[in-house]
N, C-alpha and C positions, 0 to 999 in steps of 0.2 A: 788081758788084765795088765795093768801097767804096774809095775814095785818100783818105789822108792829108796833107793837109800841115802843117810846120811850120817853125818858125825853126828851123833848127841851133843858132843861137850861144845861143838862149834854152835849149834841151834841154842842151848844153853844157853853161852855168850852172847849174842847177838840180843836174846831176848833182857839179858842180864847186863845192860850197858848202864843202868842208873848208877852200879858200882864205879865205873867209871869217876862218875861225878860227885860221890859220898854220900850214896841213895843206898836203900835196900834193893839187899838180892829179890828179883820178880817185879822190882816198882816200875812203873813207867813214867812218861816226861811229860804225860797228861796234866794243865794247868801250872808245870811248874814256867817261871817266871822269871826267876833271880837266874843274874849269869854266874858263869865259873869265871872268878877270877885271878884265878892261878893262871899268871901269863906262862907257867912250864907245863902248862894241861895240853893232852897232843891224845883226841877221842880215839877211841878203838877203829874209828871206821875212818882213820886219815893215814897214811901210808909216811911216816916219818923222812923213814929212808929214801924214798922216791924226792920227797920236798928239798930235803937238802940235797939232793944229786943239781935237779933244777936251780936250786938257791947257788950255788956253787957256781951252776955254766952259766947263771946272768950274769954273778957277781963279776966273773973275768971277762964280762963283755967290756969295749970298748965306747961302747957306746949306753950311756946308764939307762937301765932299765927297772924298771918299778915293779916288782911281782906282787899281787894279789892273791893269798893265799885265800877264797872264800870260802872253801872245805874248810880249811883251820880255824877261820873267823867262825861259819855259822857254829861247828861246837862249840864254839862259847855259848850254844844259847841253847838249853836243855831238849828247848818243843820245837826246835828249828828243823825238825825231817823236811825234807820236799815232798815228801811221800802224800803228805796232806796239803801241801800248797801247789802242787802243782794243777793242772786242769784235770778237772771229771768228768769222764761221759756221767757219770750218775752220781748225787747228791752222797757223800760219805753219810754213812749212820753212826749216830755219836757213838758204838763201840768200836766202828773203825778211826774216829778221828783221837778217840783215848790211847787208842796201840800203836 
């Protein structure tokens, strides 16, 4: 028999990211549409601290270099998971493509 454990309050969050973006607690990102555009919005699931460690060791490069944050970009955009965009051996079923 296999057991599972895990953190509640961390499964919680994770399911609970519409708060994030000034949704209800439990909503999901199902059809929404409009982006966030609070250019100080920085999603649950982007690693801040790491960004600017990186943003730091370009900026002293000598040689200019352009970072593309596209973690930072897609949370702009509520429905943007990869989770559904990326390849499927099997056709998603609209209750997985709503979660």
């Amino acid at each position: 028999m296999l057991e599972i454990e895990f953190e509640t309050n961390m499964l919680k969050h994770y399911f609970d990211r519409s708060i994030d973006w000034g949704g209800e607690p439990g909503q999901n990102c199902y059809n929404e549409t409009t982006l966030i555009e609070d250019t100080n919005y920085w999603g649950s699931d982007c690693w801040r601290s790491i960004m600017e460690v990186i943003g730091g060791v370009f900026g002293g490069s000598k040689v200019p270099i352009t970072f593309l944050n596209i973690t930072q970009l897609s949370s702009y955009r509520k429905d943007a998971h990869t989770s559904i965009y990326k390849k499927q051996w099997n056709p998603l079923t609209p209750e997985q493509e709503a979660n």
